[in-house]
Backbone bond lengths (Angstrom), bond angles and torsions (degrees), N, CA, C in turn:
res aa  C-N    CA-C-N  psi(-1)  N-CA   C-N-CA  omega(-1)  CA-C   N-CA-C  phi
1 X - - - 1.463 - - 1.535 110.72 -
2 X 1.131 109.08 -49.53 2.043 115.49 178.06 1.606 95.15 -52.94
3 X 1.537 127.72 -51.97 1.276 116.67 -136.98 2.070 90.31 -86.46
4 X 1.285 110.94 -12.48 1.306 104.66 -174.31 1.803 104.14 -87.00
5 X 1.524 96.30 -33.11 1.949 98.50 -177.90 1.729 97.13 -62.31
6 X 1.466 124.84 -26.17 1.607 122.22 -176.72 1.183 115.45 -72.10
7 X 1.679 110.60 -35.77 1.218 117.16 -172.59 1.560 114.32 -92.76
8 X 1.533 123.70 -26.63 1.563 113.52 130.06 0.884 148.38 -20.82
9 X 1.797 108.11 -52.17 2.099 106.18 -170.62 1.450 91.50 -96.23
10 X 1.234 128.44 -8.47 1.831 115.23 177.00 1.206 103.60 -78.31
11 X 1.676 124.69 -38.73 1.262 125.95 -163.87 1.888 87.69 -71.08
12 X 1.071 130.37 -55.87 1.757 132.60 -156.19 1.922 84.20 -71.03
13 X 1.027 138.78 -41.07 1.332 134.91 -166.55 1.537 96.34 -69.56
14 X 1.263 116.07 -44.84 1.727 109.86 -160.42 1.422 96.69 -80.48
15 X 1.218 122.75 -27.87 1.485 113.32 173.53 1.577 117.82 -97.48
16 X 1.018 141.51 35.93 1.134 176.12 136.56 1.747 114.77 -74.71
17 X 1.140 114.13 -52.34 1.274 144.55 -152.40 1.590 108.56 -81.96
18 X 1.627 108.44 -64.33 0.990 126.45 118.11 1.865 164.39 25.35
19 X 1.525 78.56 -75.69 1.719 127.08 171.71 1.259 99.36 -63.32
20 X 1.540 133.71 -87.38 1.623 167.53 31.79 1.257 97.43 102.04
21 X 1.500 145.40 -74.15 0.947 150.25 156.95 1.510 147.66 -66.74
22 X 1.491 104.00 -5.28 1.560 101.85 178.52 1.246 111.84 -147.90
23 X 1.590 116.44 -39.03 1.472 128.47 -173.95 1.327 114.06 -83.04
24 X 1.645 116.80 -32.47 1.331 109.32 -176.06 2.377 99.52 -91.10
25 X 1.222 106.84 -45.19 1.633 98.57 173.96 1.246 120.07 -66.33
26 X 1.848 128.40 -7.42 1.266 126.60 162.33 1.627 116.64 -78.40
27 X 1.471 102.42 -36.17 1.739 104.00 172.58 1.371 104.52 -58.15
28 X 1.795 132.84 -54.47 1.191 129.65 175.68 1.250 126.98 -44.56
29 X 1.363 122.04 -45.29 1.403 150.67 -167.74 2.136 93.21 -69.71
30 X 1.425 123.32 -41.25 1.202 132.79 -158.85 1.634 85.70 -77.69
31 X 1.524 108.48 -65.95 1.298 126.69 -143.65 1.795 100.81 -56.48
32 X 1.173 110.94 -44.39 1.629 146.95 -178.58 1.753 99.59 -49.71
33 X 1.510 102.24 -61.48 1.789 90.82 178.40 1.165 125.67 -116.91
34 X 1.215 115.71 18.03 1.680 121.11 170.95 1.857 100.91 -116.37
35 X 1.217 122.64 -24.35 1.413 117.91 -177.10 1.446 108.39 -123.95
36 X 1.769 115.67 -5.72 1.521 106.87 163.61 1.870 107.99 63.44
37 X 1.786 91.13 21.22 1.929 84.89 176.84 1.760 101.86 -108.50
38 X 1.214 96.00 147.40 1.699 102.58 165.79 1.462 109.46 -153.96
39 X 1.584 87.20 148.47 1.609 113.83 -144.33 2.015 89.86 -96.98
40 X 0.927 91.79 81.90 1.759 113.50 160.86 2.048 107.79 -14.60
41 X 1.253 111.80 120.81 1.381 111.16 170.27 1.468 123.69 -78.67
42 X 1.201 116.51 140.39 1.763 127.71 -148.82 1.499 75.90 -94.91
43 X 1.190 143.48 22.82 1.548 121.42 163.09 1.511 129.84 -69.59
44 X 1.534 114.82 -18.98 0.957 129.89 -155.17 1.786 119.36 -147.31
45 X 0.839 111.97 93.91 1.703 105.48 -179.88 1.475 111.54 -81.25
46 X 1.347 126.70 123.13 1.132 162.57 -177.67 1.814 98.72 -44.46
47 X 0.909 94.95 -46.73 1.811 103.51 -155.51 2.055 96.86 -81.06
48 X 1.753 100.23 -21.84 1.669 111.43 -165.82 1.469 89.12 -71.37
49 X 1.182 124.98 -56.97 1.525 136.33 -167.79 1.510 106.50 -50.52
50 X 1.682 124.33 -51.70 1.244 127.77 -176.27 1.646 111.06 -54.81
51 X 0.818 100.52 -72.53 1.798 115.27 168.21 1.219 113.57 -33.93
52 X 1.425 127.27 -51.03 1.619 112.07 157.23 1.149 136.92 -70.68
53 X 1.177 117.77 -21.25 1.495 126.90 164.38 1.787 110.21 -70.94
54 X 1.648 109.89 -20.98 1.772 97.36 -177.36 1.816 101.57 -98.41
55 X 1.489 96.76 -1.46 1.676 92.39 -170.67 1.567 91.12 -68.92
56 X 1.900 103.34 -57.16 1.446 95.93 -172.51 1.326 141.43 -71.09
57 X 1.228 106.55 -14.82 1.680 111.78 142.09 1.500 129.52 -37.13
58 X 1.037 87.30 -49.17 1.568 100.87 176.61 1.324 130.54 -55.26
59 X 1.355 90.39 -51.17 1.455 116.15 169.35 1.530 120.74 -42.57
60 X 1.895 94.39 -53.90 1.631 106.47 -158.37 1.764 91.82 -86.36
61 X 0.901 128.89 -38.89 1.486 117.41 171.88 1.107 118.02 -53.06
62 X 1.427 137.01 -40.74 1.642 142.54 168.41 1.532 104.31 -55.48
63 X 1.056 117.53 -64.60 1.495 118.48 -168.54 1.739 127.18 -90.38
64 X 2.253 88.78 13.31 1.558 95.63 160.24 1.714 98.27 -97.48
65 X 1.220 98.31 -25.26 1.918 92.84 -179.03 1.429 117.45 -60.51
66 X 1.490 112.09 -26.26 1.243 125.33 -164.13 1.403 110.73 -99.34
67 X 1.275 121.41 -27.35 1.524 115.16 174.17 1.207 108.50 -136.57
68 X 1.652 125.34 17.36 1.429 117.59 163.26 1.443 120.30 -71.92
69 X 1.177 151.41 128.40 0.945 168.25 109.98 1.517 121.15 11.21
70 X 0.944 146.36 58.08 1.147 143.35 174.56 2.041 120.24 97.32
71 X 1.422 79.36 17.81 1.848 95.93 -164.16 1.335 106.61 -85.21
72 X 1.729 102.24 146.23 1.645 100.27 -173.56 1.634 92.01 -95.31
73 X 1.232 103.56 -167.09 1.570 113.24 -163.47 1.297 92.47 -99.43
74 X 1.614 150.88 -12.84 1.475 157.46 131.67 1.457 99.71 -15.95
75 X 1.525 112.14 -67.16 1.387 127.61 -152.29 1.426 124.11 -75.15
76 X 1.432 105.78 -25.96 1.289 145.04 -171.59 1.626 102.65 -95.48
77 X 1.502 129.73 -40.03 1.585 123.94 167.62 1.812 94.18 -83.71
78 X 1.272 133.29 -24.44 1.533 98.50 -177.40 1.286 111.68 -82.58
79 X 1.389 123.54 -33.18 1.368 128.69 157.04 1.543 127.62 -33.31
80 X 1.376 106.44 -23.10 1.839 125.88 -169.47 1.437 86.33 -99.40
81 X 1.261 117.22 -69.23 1.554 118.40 -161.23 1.543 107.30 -55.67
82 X 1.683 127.15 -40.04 1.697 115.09 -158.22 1.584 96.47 -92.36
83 X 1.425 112.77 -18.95 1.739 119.58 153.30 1.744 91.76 76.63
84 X 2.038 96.15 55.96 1.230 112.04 166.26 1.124 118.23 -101.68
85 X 1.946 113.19 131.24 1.343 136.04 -155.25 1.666 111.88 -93.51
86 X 1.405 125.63 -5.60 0.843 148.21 -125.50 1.833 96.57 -98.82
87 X 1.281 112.17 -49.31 1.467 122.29 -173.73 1.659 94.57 -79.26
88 X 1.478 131.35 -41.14 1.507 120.37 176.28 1.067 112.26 -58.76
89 X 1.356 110.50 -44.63 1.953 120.17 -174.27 1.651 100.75 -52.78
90 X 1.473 124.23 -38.21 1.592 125.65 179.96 1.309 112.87 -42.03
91 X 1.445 85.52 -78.32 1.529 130.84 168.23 1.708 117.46 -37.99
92 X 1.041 112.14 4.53 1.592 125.27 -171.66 1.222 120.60 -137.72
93 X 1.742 115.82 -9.37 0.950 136.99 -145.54 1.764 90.82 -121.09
94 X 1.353 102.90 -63.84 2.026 125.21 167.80 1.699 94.23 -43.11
95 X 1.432 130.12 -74.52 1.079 149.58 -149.92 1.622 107.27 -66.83
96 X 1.160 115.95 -20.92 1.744 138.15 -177.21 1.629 110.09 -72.47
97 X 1.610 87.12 -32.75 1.691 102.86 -163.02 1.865 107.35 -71.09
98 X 1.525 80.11 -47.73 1.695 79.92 169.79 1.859 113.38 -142.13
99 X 1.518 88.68 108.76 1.569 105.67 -157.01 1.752 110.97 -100.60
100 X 1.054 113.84 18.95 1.473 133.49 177.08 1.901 97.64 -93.54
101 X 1.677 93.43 -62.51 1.383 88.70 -163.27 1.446 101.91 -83.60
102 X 1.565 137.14 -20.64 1.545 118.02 159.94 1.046 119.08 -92.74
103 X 1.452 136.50 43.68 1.643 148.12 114.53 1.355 124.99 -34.90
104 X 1.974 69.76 -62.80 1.944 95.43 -161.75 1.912 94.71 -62.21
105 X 1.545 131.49 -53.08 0.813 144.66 -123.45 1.904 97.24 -104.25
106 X 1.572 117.15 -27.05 1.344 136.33 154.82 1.490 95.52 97.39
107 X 1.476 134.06 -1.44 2.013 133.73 139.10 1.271 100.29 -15.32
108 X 1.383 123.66 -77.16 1.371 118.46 -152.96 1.528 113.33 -69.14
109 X 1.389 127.33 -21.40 1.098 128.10 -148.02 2.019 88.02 -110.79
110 X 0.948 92.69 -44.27 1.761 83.95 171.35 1.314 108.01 -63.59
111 X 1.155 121.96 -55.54 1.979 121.95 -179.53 1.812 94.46 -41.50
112 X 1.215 117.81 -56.21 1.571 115.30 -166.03 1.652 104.84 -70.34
113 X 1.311 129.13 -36.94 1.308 118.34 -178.08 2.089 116.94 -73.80
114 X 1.175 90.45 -14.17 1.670 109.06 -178.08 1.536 115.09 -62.27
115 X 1.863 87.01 -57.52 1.640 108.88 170.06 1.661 118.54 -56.46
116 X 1.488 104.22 -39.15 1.411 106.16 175.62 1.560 122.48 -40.68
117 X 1.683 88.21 -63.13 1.760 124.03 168.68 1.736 101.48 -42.93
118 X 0.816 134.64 -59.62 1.556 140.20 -170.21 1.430 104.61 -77.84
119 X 1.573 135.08 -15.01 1.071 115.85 172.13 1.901 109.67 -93.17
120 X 1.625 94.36 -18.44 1.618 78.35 -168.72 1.568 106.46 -86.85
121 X 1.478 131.20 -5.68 0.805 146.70 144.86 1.558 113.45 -25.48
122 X 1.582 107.20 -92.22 1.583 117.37 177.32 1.506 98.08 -40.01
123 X 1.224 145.42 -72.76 1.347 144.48 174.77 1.141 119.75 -32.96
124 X 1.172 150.21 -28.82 1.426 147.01 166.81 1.759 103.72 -105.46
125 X 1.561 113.81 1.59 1.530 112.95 150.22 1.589 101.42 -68.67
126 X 1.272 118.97 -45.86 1.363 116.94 -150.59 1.615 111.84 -94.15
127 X 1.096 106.16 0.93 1.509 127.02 171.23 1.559 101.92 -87.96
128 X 1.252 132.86 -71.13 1.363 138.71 -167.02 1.947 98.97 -52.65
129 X 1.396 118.44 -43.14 1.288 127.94 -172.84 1.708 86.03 -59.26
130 X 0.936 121.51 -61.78 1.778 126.16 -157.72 1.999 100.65 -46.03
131 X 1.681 95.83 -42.30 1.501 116.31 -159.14 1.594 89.57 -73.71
132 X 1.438 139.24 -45.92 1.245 161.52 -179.30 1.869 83.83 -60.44
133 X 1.085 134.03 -92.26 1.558 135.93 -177.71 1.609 93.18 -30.44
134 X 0.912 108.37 -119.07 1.777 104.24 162.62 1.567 114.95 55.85
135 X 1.430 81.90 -92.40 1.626 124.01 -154.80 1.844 94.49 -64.23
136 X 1.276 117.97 -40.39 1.510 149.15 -137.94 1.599 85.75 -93.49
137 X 1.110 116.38 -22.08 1.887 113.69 -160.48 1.336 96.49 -138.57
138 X 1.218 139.05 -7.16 1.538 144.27 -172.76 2.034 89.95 -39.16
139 X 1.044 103.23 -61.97 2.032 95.06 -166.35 0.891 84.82 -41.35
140 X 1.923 127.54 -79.65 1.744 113.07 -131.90 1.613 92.30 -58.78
141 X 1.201 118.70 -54.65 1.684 107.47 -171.73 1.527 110.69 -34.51
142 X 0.838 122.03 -75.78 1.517 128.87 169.31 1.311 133.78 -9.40
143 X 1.847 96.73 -57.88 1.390 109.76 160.12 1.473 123.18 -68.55
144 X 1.006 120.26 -41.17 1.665 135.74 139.10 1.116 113.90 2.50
145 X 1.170 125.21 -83.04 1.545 149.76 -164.61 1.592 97.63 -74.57
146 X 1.365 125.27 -32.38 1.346 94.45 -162.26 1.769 92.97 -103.60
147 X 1.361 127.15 17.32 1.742 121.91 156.06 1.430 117.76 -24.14
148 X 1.850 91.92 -73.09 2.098 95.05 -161.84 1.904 93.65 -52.50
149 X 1.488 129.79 -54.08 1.208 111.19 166.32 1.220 153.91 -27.35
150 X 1.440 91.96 -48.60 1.887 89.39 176.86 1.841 88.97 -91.12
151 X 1.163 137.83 -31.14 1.439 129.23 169.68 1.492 109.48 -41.18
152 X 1.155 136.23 -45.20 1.669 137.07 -152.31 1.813 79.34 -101.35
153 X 0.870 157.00 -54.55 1.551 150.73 -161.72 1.387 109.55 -71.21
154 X 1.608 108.92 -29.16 1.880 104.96 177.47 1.785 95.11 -94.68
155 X 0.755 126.71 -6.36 1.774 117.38 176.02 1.496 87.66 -94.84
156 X 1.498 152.76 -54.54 1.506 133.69 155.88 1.179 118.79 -34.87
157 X 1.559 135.22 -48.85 1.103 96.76 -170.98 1.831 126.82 -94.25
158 X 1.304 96.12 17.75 1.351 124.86 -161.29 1.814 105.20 -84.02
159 X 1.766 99.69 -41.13 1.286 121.41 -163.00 1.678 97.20 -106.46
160 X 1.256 104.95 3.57 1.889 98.94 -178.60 1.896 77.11 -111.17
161 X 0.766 119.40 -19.95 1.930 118.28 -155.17 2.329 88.48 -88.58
162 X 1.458 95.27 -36.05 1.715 80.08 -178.96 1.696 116.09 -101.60
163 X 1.721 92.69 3.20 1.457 85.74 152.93 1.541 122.86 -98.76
164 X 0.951 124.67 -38.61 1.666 120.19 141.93 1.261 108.81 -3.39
165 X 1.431 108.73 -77.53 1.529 123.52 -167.10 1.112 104.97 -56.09
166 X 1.702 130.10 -65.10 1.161 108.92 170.17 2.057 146.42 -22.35
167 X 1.625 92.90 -63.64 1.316 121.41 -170.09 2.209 90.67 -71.35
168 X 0.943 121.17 -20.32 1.412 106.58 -174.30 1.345 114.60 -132.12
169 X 1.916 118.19 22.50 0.831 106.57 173.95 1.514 107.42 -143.21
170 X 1.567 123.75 -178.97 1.415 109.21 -159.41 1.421 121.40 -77.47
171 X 1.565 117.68 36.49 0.987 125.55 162.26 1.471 125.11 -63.73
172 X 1.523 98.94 -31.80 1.670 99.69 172.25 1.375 129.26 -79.00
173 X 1.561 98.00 -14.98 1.301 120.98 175.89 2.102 105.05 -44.80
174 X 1.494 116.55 163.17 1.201 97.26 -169.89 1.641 96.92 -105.89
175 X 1.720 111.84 173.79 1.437 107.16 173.91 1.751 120.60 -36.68
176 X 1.327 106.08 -39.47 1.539 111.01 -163.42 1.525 107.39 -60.20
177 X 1.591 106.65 -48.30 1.336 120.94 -162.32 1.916 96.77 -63.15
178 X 1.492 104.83 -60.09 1.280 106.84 162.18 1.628 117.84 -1.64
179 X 1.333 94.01 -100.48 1.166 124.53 -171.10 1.500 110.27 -63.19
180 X 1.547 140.10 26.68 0.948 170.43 176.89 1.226 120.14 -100.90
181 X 1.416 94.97 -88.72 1.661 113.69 154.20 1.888 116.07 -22.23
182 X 1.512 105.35 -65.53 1.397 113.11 -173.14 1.387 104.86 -48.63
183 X 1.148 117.12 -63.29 1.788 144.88 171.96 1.659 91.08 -40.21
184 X 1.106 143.36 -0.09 1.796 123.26 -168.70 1.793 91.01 -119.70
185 X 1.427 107.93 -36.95 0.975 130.54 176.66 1.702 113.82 -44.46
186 X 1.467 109.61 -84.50 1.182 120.13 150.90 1.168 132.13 2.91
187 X 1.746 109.55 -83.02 1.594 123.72 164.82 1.317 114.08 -49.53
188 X 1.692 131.54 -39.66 1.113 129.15 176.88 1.620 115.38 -47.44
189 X 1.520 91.74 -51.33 1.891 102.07 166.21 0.951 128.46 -44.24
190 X 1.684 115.06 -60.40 1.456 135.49 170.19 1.756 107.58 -40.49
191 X 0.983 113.77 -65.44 1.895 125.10 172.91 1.532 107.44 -31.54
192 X 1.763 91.28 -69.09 2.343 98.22 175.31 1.663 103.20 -41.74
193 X 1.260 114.75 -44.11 1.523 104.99 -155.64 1.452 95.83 -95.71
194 X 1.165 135.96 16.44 1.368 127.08 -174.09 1.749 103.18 -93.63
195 X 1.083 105.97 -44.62 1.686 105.86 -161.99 1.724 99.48 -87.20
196 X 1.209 106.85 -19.79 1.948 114.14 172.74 1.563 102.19 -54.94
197 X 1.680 121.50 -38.80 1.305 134.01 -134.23 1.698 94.44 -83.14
198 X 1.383 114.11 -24.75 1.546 127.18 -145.10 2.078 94.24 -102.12
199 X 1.578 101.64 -35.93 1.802 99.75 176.88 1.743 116.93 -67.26
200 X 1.086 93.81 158.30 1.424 116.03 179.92 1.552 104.07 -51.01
201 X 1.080 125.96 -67.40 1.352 133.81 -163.11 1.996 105.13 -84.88
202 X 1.178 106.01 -18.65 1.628 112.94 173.77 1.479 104.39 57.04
203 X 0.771 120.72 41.31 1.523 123.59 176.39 1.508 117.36 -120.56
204 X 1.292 132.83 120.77 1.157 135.55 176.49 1.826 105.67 -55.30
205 X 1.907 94.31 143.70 1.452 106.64 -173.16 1.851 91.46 -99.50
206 X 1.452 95.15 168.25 1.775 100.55 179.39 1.662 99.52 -41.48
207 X 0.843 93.50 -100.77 1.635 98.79 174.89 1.580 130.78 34.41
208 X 1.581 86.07 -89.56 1.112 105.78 163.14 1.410 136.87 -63.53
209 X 1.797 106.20 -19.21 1.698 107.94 175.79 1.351 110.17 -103.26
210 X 1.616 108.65 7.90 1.097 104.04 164.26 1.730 128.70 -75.16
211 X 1.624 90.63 -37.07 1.621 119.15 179.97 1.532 100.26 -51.03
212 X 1.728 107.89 -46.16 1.420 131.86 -154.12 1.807 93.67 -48.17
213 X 1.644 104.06 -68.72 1.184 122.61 -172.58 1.460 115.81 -49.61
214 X 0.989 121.11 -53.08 1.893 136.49 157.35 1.653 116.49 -19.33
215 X 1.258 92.25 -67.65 1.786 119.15 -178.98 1.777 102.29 -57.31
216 X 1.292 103.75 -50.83 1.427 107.16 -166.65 1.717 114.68 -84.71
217 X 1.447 100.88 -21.25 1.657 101.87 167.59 1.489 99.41 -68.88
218 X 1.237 116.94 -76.20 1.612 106.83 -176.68 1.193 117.86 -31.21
219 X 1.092 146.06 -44.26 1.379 144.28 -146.07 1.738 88.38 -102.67
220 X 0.952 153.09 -25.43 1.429 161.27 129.43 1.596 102.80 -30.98
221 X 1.237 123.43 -90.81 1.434 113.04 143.05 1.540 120.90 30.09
222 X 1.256 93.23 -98.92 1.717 101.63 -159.84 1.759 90.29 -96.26
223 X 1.197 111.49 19.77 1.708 88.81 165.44 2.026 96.25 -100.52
224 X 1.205 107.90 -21.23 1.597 101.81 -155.23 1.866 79.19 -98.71
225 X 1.500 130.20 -18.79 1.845 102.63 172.54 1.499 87.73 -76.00
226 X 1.222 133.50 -27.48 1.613 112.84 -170.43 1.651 115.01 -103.16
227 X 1.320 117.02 26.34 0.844 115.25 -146.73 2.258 100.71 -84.20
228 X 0.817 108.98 8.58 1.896 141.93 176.34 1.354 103.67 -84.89
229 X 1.704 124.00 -9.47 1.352 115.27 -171.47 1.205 99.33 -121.20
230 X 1.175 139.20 -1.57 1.972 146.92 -159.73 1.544 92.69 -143.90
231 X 1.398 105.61 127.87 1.477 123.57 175.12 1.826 102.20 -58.23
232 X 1.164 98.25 172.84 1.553 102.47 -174.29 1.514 111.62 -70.76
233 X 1.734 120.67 -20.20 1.600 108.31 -141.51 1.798 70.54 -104.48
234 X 1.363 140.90 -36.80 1.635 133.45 170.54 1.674 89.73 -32.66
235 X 1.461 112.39 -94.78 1.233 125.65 -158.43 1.283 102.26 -27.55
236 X 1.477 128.19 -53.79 1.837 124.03 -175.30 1.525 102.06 -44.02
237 X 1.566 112.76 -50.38 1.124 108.38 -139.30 1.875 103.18 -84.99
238 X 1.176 116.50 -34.55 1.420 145.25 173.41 1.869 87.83 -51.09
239 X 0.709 138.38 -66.06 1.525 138.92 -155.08 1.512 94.63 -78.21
240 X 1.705 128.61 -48.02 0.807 135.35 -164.94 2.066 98.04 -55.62
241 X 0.952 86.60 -44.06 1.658 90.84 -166.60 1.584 93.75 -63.02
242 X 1.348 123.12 -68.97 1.176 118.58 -154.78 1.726 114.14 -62.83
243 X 1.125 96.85 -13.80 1.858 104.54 157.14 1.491 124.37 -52.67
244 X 1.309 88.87 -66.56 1.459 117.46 152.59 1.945 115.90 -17.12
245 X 1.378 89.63 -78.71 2.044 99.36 172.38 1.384 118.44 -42.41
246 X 1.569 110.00 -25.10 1.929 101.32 -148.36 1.995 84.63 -111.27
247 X 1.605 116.58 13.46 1.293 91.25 179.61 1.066 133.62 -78.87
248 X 1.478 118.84 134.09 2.075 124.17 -152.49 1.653 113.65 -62.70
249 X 1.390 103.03 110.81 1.571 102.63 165.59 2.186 90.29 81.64
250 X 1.115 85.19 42.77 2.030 80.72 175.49 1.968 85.87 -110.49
251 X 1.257 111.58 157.09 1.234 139.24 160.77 1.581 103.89 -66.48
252 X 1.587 105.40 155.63 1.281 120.39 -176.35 1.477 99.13 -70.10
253 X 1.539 125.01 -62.75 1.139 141.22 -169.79 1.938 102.43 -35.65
254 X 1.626 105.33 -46.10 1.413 113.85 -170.47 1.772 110.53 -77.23
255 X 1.439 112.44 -20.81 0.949 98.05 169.67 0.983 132.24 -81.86
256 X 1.796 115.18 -40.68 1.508 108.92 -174.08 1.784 92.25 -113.72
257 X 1.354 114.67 120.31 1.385 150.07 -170.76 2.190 79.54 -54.44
């Protein structure tokens, strides 16, 4: 009963896992460059940002009418519209000096509620920019996310691919057969280099170094699938030799000692 509740929450975890990691950032990843759609971040509502930007307009046009100086009502909406801080900052600055009587008088306290207005403003500027970044990189993120996924599926199929190999290849075969094989190998060599041994020039023709190369990959081959059955300093030495055989333009005499 335990080992089936284990083998339950791994099975709901790996497909979960899965879920989260491959199926939902591959739909994104699809949707993104074949349909050019992207799915907008809920950080930020569009309509929140407008509304603070018309409050403080609002603001700065009221309180250029009210303490501008000689300002026409032109001067006083471009001042509202470019949502310049510049005449409050004065005005906040005068009003600082003596903060008893623009308490009493509510200068100081409008200059400070203005600034408020203008900071949450810039702040949900700098939010929408993030959502804009975001939005702008959504693939690589995407592709991002789905790594540990396609990472854990190529180590599966890697570890289902050398048990394969195992179960269907002459790994099951036994030491003898092994070491049989290698031994057939060998003589096959011995044969190539036999009739080279007898010409004038003793040098293997294409032909024959073609065979050469053939014989000696295989036997390379089944030393590195078996290579779990021969200590490490064989394997050096086994390779070492057959290096040895394939050297270009060497004499027969130089190859086989």
């Amino acid at each position: 009963e335990n080992y089936r509740n284990i083998i339950s929450k791994a099975k709901i975890g790996m497909g979960s896992f899965f879920e989260e990691q491959l199926f939902v950032p591959g739909k994104a990843v699809f949707e993104s460059v074949f349909f050019r759609e992207r799915n907008r971040s809920a950080l930020l509502e569009e309509s929140v940002l407008k509304d603070a930007q018309i409050s403080l307009k609002n603001l700065l046009r009221d309180f250029a009418r009210d303490f501008g100086k000689n300002l026409s009502l032109e001067e006083c909406e471009q001042i509202a519209s470019s949502m310049n801080m510049e005449m409050v900052s004065r005005e906040f600055e005068e009003d600082a000096r003596i903060p008893i009587r623009s308490i009493l008088n509510g200068r100081l306290v409008r200059t400070m509620l203005i600034q408020v207005q203008f900071l949450k403003a810039q702040a949900l500027a700098s939010m929408e920019a993030i959502d804009d970044l975001y939005s702008a990189n959504q693939l690589n993120l995407q592709i991002l996310a789905s790594f540990p996924a396609i990472a854990v599926l190529i180590i599966i199929f890697y570890g289902l691919k050398n048990v394969f190999q195992a179960l269907f290849s002459k790994k099951l075969a036994s030491n003898e057969m092994i070491r049989n094989d290698i031994r057939n190998y060998i003589r096959s060599i011995e044969r190539i280099y036999v009739p080279s041994s007898t010409n004038s020039e003793r040098i293997l023709d294409y032909e024959s170094f073609g065979k050469l190369l053939f014989t000696i990959c295989s036997a390379q081959n089944v030393m590195k699938q078996n290579s779990s059955r021969f200590d490490a300093n064989s394997r050096k030495v086994f390779e070492e030799d057959l290096r040895d055989l394939i050297a270009c333009n060497a004499k027969v005499e130089s190859q086989i000692p």
